[in-house]
C-alpha positions in Angstrom: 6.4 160.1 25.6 4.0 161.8 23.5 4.2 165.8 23.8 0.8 168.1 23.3 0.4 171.9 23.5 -2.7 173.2 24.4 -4.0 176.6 22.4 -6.8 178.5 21.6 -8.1 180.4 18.9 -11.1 182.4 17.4 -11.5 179.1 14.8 -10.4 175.9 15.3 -8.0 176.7 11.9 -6.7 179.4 13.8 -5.9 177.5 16.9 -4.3 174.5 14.7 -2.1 177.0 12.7 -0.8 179.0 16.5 0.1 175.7 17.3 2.1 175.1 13.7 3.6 178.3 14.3 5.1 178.0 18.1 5.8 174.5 17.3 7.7 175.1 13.9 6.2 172.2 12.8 3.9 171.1 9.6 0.6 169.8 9.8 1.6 166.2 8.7 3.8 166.3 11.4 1.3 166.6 14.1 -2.0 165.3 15.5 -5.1 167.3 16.6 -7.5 167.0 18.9 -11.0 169.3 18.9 -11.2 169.9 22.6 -13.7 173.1 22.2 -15.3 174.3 19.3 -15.7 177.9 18.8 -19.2 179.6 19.5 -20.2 183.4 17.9 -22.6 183.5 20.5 -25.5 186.3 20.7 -24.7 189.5 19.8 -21.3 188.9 20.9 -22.0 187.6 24.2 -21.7 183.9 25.5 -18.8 183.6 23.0 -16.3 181.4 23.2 -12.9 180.3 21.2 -12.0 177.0 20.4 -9.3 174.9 21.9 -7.3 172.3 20.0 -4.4 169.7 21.6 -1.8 169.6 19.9 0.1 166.6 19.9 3.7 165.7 18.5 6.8 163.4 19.1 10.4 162.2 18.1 8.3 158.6 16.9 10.8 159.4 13.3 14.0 160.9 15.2 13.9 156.9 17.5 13.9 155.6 13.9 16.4 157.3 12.4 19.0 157.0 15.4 18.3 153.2 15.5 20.7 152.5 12.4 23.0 155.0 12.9 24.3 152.9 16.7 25.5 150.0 15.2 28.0 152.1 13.0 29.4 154.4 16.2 30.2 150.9 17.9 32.6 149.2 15.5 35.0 152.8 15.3 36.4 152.2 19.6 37.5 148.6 18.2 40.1 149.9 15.8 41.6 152.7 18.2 43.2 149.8 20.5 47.2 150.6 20.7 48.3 146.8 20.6 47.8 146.2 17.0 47.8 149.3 15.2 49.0 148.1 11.6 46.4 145.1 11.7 43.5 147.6 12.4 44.5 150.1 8.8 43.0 147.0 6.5 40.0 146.4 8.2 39.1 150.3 8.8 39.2 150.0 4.6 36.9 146.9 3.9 34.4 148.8 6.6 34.3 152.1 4.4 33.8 150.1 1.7 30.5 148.8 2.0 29.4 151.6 3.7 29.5 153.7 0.7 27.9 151.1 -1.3 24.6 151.0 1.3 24.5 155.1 0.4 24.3 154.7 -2.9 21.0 152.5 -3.6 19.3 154.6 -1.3 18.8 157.4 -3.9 18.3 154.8 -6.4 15.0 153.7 -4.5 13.6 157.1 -3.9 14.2 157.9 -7.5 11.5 155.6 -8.8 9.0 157.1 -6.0 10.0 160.4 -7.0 8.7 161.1 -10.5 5.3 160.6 -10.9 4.8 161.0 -14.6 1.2 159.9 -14.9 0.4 162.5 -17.6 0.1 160.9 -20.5 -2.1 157.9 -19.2 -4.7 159.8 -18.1 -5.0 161.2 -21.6 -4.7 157.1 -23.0 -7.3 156.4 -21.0 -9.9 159.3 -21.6 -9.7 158.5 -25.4 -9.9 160.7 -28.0 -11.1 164.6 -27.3 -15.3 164.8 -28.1 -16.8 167.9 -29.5 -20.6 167.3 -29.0 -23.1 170.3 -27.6 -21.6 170.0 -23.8 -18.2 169.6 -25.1 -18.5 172.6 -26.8 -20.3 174.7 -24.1 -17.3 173.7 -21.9 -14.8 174.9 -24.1 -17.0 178.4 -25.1 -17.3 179.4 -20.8 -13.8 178.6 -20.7 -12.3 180.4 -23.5 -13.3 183.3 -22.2 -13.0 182.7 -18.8 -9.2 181.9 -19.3 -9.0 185.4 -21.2 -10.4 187.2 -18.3 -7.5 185.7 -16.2 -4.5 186.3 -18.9 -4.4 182.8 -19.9 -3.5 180.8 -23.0 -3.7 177.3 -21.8 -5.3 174.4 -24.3 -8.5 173.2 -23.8 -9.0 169.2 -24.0 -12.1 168.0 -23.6 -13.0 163.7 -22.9 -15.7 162.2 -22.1 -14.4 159.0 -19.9 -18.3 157.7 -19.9 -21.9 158.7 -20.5 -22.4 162.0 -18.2 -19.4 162.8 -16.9 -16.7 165.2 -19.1 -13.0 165.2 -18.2 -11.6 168.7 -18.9 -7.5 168.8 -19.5 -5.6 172.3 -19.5 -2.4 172.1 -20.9 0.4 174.5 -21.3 3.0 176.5 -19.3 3.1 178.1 -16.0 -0.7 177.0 -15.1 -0.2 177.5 -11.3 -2.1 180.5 -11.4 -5.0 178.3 -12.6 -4.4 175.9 -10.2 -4.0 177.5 -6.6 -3.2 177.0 -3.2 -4.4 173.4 -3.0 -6.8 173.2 -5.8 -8.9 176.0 -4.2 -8.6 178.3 -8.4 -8.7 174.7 -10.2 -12.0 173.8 -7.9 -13.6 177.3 -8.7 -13.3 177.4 -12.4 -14.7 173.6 -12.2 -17.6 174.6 -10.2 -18.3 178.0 -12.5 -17.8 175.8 -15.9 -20.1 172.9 -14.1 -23.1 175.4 -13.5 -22.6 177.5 -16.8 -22.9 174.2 -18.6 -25.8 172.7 -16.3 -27.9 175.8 -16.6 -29.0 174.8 -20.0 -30.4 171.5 -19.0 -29.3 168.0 -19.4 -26.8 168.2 -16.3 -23.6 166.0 -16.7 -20.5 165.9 -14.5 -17.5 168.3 -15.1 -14.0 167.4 -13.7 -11.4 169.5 -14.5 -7.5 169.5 -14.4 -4.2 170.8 -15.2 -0.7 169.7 -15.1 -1.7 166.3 -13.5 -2.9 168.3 -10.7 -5.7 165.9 -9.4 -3.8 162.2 -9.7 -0.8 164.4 -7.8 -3.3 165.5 -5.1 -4.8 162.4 -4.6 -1.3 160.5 -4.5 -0.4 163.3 -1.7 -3.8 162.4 0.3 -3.2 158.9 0.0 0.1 159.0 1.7 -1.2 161.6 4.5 -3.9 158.7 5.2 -1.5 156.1 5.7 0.7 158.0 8.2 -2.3 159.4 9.8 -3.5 156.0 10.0 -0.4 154.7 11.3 -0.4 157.1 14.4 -4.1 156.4 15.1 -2.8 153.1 15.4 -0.3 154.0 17.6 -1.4 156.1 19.9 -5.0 154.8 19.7 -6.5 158.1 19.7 -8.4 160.2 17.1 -6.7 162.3 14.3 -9.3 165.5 13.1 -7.9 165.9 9.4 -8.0 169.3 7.9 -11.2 170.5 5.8 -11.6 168.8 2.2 -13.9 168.9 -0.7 -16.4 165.9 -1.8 -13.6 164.1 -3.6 -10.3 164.6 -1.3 -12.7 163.1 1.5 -13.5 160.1 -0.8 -10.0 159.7 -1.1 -9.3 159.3 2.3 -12.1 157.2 2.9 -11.0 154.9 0.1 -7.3 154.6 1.4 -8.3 153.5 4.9 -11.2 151.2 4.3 -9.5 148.1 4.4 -6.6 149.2 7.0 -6.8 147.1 10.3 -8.0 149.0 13.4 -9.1 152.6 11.7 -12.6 154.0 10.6 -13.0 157.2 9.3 -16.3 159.4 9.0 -16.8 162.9 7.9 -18.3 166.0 10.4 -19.2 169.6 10.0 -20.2 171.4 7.1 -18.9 172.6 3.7 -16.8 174.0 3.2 -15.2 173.0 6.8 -16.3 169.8 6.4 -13.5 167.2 7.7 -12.5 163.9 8.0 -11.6 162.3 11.0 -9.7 159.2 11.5 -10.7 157.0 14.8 -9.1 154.0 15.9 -11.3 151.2 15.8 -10.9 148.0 18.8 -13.5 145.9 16.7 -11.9 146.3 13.2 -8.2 145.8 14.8 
């Protein structure tokens, strides 16, 4: 059965990361509910906190025990007393292919594994452009990267007419980049309105160490599993709060996935996405 734990906090983030905590658990790992939102109230009165249901399960612990009871069955056989000598070659033959099912499974997560999409993005963008935005771009953030100690490259693309595709490049840019994005989002919004300010207003996307195509890789996968659970347990998954583009994402991913819809609530920057199961689209 499906386990939930019930807490409350002055947010509904706060309530969702109690639960994290006493639960020991990610939030990949887990679906939430809204139950009550939190109200400020008047002057302090008539508040309330918000509730969230927490809900998890061993759905991954059934599927991993499932292959490991065919291999505790064939061990008894060989421990009979009668024929002791004719059980010693066939415990052998058994080892033997036993090692060789461990070995491709590496193999196959290998491939997954790295994700070396860096140098296509740059194929793709063409070569760099050095027009009157391209080089208001690169003036803000020359000196904005000086302010925060940084010597990273500036590339500058322009994919297609109105939109400019910023590239960072160098070492140890995780400063730049942030928990989740949150540094790489604010220098894109600064750069966007110091270039915009002018007049002419064009579309400013930038990036660093393949940050984005990473992120949206990692959003991707989260939408299928959430997706797969909706599914499941036919009830509504409340994602956490995303930006413009990481909602697109998920909307993207789970358009064409049999009985989910998703729609977006709230406001920015808490606004959310939130998966639903869907009888009609089933």
């Amino acid at each position: 059965m499906r386990e939930f734990i019930d807490v409350t906090g002055k947010t509904e983030d706060e309530a969702i990361s109690k639960a994290l905590a006493q639960l020991g658990l990610d939030r990949d790992d887990v679906s939430v509910e809204i139950l009550e939102r939190a109200k400020s109230g008047f002057l302090g009165l008539g508040s309330c906190p918000a509730k969230v249901r927490v809900s998890y399960g061993p759905e991954e612990e059934e599927e991993v025990s499932a292959p490991a009871a065919p291999s505790a069955k064939p061990e008894p056989k060989p421990a009979s007393k009668p024929q002791p000598k004719s059980e010693q070659p066939r415990k052998v033959p058994e080892r033997k292919p036993e090692k060789k099912a461990e070995r491709p499974a590496p193999k196959q997560e290998r491939p997954a594994a790295p994700a070396e999409p860096k140098p296509a993005p740059v194929r793709k963008l063409g070569t760099e452009v050095d027009d009157e935005k391209a080089q208001a771009i690169k003036k803000f953030l020359t000196g904005l990267l000086a302010q925060m100690e940084s010597s990273a490259e500036i590339k500058v693309y322009q994919p297609e007419k109105g939109r400019y595709k910023v590239i960072l490049e160098g070492k140890g840019l995780g400063a730049l980049i942030g928990r989740r994005g949150e540094t790489l989002d604010a220098i894109q919004q600064l750069t966007s309105y110091a270039v915009n300010r002018t007049g002419g207003r064009v579309r400013v996307q930038l990036d660093a160490e393949g940050y984005r195509e990473k992120r949206e890789q990692s959003l991707q996968h989260l939408a299928r599993k959430v997706a797969a659970k909706v599914v499941r347990y036919r009830r509504s998954v409340t994602l956490e709060p995303m930006n413009a583009y990481e909602r697109h994402v998920i909307h993207t991913a789970l358009q064409d996935v049999p009985g989910v819809t998703t729609y977006s609530t709230g406001v920015d920057p808490n606004r959310r996405v939130i998966v639903a199961y869907d009888r009609d689209k089933h």
